[in-house]
PyMOL commands that place a pseudoatom at each C-alpha (Angstrom):
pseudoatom trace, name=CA, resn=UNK, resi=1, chain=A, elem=C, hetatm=0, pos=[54.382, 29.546, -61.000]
pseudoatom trace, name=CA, resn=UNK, resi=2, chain=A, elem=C, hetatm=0, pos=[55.791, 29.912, -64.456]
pseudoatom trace, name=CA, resn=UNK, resi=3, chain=A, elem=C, hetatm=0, pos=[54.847, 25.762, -65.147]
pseudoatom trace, name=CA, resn=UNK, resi=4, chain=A, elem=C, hetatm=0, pos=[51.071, 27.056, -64.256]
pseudoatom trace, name=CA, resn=UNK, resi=5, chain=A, elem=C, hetatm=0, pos=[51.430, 30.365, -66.526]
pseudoatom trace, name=CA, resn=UNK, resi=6, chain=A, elem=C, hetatm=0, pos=[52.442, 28.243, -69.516]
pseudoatom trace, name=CA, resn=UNK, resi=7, chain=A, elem=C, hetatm=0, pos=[50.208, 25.436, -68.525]
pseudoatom trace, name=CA, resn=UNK, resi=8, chain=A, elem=C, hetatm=0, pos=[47.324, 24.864, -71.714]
pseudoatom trace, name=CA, resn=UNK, resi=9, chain=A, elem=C, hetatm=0, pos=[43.818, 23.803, -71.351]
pseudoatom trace, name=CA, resn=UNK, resi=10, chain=A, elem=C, hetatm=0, pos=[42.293, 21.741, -73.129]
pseudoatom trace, name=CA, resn=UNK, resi=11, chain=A, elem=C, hetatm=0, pos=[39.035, 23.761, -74.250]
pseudoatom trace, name=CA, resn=UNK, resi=12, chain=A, elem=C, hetatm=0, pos=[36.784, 20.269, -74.907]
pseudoatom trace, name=CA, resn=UNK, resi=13, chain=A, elem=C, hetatm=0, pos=[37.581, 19.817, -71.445]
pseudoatom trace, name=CA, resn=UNK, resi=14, chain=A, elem=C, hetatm=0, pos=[37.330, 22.940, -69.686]
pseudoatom trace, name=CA, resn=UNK, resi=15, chain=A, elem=C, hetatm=0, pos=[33.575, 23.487, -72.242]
pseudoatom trace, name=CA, resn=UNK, resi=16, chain=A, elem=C, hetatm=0, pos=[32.583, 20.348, -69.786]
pseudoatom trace, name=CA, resn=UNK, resi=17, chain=A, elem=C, hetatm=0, pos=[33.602, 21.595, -66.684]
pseudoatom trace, name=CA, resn=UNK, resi=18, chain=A, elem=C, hetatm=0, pos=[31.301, 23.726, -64.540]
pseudoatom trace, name=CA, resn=UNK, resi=19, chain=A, elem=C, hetatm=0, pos=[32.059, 27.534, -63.133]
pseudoatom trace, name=CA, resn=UNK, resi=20, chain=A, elem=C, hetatm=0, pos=[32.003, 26.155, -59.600]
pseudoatom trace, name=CA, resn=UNK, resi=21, chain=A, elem=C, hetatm=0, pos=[34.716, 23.735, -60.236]
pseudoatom trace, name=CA, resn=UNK, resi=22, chain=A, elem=C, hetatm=0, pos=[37.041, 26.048, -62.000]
pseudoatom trace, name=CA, resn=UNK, resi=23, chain=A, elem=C, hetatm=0, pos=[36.336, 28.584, -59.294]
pseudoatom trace, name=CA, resn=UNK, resi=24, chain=A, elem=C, hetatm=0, pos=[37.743, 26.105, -56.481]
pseudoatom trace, name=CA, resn=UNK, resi=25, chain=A, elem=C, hetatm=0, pos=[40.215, 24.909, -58.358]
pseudoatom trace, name=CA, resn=UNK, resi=26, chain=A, elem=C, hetatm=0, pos=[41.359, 28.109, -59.378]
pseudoatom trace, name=CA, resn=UNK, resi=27, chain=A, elem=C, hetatm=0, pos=[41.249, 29.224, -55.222]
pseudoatom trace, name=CA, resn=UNK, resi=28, chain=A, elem=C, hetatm=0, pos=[43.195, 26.106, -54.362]
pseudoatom trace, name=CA, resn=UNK, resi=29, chain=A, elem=C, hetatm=0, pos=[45.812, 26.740, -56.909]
pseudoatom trace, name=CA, resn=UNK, resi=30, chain=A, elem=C, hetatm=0, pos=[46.191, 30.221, -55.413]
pseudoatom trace, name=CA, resn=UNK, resi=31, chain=A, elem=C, hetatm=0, pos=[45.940, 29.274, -51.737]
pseudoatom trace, name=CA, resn=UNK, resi=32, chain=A, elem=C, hetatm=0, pos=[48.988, 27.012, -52.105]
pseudoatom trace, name=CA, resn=UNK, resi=33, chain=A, elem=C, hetatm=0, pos=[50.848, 29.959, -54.431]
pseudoatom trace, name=CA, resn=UNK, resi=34, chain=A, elem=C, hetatm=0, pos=[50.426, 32.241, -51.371]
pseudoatom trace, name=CA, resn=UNK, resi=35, chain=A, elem=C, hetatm=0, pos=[51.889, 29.680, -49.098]
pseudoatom trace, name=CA, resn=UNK, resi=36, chain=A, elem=C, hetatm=0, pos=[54.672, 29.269, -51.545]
pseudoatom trace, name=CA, resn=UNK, resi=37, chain=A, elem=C, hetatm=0, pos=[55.313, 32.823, -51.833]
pseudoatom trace, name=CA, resn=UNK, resi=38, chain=A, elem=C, hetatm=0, pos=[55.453, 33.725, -48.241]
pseudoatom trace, name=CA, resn=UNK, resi=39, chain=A, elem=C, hetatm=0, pos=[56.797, 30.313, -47.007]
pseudoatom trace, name=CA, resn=UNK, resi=40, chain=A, elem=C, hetatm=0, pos=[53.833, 29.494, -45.034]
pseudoatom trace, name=CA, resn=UNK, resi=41, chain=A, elem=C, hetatm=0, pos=[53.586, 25.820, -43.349]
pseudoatom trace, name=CA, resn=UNK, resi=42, chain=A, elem=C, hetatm=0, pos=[50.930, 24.064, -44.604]
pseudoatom trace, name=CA, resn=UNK, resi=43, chain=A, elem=C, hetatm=0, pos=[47.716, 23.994, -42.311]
pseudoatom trace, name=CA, resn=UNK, resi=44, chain=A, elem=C, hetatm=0, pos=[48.608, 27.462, -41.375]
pseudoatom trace, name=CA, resn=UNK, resi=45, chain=A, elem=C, hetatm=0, pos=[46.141, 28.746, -42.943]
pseudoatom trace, name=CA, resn=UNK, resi=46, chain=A, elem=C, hetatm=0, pos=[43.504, 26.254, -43.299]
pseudoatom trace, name=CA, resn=UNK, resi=47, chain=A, elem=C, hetatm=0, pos=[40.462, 27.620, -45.429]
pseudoatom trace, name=CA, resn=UNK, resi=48, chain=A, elem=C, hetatm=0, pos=[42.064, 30.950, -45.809]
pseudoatom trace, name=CA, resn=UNK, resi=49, chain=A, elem=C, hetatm=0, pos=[39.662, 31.594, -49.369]
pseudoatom trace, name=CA, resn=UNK, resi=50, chain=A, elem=C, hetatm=0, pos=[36.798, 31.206, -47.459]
pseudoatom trace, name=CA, resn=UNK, resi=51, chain=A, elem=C, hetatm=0, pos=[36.938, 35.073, -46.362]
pseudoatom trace, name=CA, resn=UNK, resi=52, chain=A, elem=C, hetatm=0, pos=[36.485, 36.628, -49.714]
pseudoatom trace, name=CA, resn=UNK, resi=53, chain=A, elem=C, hetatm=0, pos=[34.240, 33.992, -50.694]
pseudoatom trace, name=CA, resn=UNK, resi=54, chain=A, elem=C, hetatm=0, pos=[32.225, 34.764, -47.249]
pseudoatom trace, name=CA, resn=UNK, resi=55, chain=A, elem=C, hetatm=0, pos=[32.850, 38.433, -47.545]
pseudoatom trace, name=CA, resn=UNK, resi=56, chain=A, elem=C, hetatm=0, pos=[34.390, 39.396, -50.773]
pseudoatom trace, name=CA, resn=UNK, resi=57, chain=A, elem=C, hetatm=0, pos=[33.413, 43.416, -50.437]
pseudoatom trace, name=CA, resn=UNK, resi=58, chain=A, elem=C, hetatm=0, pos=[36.062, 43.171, -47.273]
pseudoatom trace, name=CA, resn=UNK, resi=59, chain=A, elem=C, hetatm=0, pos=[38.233, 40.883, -47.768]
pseudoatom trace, name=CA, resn=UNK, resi=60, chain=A, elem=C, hetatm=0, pos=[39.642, 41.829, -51.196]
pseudoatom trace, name=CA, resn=UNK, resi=61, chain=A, elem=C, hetatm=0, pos=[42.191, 39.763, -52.621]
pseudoatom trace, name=CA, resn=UNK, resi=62, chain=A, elem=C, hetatm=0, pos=[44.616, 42.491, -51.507]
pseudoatom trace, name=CA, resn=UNK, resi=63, chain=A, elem=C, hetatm=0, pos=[43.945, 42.960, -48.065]
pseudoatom trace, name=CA, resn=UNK, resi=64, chain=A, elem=C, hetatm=0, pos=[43.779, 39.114, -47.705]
pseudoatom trace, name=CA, resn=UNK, resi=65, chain=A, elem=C, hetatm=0, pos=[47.712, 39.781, -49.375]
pseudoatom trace, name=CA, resn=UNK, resi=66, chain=A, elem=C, hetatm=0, pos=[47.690, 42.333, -46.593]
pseudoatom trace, name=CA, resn=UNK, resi=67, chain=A, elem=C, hetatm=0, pos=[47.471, 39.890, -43.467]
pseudoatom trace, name=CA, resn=UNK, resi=68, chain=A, elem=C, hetatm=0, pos=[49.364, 37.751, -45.088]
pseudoatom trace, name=CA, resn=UNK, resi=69, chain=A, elem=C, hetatm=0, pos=[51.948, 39.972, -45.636]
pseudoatom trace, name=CA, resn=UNK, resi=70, chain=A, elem=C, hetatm=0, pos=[52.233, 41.586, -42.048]
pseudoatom trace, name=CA, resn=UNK, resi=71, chain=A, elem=C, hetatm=0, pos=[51.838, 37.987, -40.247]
pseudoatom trace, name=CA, resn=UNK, resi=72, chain=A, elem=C, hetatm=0, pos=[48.685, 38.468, -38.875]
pseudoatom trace, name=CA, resn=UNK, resi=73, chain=A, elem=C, hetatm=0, pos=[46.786, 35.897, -41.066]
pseudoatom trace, name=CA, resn=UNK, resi=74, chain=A, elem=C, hetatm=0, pos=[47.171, 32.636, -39.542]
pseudoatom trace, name=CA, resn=UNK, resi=75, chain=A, elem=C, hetatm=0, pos=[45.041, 29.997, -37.866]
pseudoatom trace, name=CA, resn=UNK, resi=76, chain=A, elem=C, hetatm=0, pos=[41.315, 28.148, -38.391]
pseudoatom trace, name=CA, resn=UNK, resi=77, chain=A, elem=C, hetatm=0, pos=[39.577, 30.415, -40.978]
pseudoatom trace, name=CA, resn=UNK, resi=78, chain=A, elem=C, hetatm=0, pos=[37.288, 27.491, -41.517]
pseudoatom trace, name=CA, resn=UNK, resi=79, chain=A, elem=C, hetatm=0, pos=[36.726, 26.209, -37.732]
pseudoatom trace, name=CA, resn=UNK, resi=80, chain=A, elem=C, hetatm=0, pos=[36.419, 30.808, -37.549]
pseudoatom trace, name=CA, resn=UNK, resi=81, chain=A, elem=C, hetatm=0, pos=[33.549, 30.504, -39.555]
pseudoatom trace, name=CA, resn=UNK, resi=82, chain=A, elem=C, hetatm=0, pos=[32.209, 27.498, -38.514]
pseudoatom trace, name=CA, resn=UNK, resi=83, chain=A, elem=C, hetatm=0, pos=[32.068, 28.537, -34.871]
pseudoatom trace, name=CA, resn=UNK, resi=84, chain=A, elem=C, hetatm=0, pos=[34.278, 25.333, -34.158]
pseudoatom trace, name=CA, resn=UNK, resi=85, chain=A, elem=C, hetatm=0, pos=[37.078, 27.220, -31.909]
pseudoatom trace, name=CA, resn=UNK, resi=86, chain=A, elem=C, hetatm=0, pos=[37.811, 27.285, -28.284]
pseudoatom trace, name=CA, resn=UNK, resi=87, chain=A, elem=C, hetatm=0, pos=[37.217, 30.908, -26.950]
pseudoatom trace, name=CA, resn=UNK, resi=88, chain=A, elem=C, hetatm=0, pos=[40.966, 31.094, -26.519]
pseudoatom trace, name=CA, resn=UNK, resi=89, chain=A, elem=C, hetatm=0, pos=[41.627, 30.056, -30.085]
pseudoatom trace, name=CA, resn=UNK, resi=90, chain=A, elem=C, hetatm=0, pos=[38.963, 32.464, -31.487]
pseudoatom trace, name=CA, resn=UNK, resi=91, chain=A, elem=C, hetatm=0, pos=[40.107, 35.374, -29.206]
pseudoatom trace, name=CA, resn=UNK, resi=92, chain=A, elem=C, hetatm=0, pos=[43.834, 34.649, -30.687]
pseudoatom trace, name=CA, resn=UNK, resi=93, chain=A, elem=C, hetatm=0, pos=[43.044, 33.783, -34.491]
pseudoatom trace, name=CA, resn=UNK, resi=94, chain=A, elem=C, hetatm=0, pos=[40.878, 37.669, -34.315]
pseudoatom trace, name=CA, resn=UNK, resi=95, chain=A, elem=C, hetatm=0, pos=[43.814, 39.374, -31.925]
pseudoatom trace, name=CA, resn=UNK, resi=96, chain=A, elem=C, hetatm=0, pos=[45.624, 38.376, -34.519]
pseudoatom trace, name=CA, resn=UNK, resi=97, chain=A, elem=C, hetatm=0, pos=[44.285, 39.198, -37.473]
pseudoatom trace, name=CA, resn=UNK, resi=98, chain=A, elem=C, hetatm=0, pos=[43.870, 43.252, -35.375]
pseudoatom trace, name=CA, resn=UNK, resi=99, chain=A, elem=C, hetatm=0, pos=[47.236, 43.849, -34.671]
pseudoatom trace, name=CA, resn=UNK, resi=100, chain=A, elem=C, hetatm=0, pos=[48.661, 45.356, -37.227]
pseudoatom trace, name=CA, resn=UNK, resi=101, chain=A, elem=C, hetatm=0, pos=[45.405, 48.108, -36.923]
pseudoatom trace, name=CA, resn=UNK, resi=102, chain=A, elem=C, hetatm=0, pos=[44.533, 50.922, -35.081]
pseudoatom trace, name=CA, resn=UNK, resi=103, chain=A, elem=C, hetatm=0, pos=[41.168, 50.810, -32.986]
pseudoatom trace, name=CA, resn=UNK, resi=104, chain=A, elem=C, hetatm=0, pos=[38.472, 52.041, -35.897]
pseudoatom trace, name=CA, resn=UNK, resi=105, chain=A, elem=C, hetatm=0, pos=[40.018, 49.729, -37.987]
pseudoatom trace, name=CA, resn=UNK, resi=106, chain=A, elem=C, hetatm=0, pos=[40.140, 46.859, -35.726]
pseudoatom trace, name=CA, resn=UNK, resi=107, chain=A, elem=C, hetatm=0, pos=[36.231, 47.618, -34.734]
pseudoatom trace, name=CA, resn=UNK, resi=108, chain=A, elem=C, hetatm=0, pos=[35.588, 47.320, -38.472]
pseudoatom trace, name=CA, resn=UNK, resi=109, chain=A, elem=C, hetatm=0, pos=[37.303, 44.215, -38.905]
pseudoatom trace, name=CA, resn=UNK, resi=110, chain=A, elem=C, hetatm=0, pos=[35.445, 42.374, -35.799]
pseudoatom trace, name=CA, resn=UNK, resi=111, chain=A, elem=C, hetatm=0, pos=[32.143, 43.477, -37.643]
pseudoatom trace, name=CA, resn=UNK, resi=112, chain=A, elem=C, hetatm=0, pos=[33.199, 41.840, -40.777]
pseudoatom trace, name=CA, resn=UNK, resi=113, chain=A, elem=C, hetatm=0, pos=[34.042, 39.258, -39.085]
pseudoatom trace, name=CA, resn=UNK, resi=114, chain=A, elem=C, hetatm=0, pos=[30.720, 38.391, -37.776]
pseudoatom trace, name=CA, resn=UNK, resi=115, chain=A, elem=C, hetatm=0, pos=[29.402, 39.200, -40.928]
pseudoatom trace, name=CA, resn=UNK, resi=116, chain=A, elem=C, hetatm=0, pos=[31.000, 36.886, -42.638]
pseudoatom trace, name=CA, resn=UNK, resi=117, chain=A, elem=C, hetatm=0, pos=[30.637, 34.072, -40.403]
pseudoatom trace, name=CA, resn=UNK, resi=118, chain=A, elem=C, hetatm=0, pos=[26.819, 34.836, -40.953]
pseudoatom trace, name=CA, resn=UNK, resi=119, chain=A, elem=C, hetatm=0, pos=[27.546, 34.777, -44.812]
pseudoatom trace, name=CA, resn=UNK, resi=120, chain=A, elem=C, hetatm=0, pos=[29.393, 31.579, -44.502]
pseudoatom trace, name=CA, resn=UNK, resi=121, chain=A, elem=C, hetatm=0, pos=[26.259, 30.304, -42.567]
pseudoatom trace, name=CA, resn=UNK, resi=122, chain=A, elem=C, hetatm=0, pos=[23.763, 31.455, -45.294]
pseudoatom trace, name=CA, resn=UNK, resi=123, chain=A, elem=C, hetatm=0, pos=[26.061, 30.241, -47.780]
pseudoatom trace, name=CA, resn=UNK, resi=124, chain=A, elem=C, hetatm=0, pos=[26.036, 26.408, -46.798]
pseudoatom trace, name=CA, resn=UNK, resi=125, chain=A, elem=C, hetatm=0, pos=[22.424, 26.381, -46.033]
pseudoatom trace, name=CA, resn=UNK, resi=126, chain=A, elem=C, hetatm=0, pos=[22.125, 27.483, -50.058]
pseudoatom trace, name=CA, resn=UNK, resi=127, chain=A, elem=C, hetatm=0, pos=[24.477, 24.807, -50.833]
pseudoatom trace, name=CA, resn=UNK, resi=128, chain=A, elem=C, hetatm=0, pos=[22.672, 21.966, -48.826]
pseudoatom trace, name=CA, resn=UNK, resi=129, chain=A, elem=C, hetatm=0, pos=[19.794, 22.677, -50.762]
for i in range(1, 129): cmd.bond("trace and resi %d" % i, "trace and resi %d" % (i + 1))
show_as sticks, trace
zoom trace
């Protein structure tokens, strides 16, 4: 972490490159920092900035930290949004993600959840335009 603190641009560069780059490549940066920091393996959690980018008014950078944190963040959150897992694998990856909350909370999360899969959804169809 300290290399990429002390780690200069080059500002004739970065002039040329576009928001949307910088934006992934700033997410990818800090998706494998997380994984560093809380020893996760790698394709644990696949996709795991697509949340706040689905759904950034719920999952804020620090309850995203949050799940992390307490375990509970792990699996697919790209084949989650996608609606690419088995009903066993979806039923685990949101079980999951619930047990560390009590029963408003995990109602609340479940409706986010659809909400962002809807987000993601409307999202790509903007981007395949």
């Amino acid at each position: 972490m300290a290399a990429l603190r002390e780690f200069k641009l080059n500002p004739e560069i970065s002039n040329k490159t576009n928001e949307e780059t910088k934006l992934v490549a700033g997410l990818a940066v800090s998706e494998l920092a997380i994984k560093e920091k809380f020893n996760i393996n790698e394709g644990d959690l696949v996709g795991l900035w697509l949340l706040p980018l689905a759904n950034d008014k719920y999952f804020t950078p620090e309850k995203v930290l949050d799940f992390i944190g307490t375990g509970s963040l792990v699996g697919d959150v790209y084949n989650y949004l996608e609606d690419k897992l088995s009903a066993g694998d979806e039923y685990e990856f949101i079980s999951q993600l619930g047990s560390v909350m009590g029963k408003e909370e995990r109602v609340e999360l479940y409706k986010e959840l659809d909400a962002s899969r809807e987000a993601w959804n409307e999202l790509k169809q903007t981007i395949e335009k």
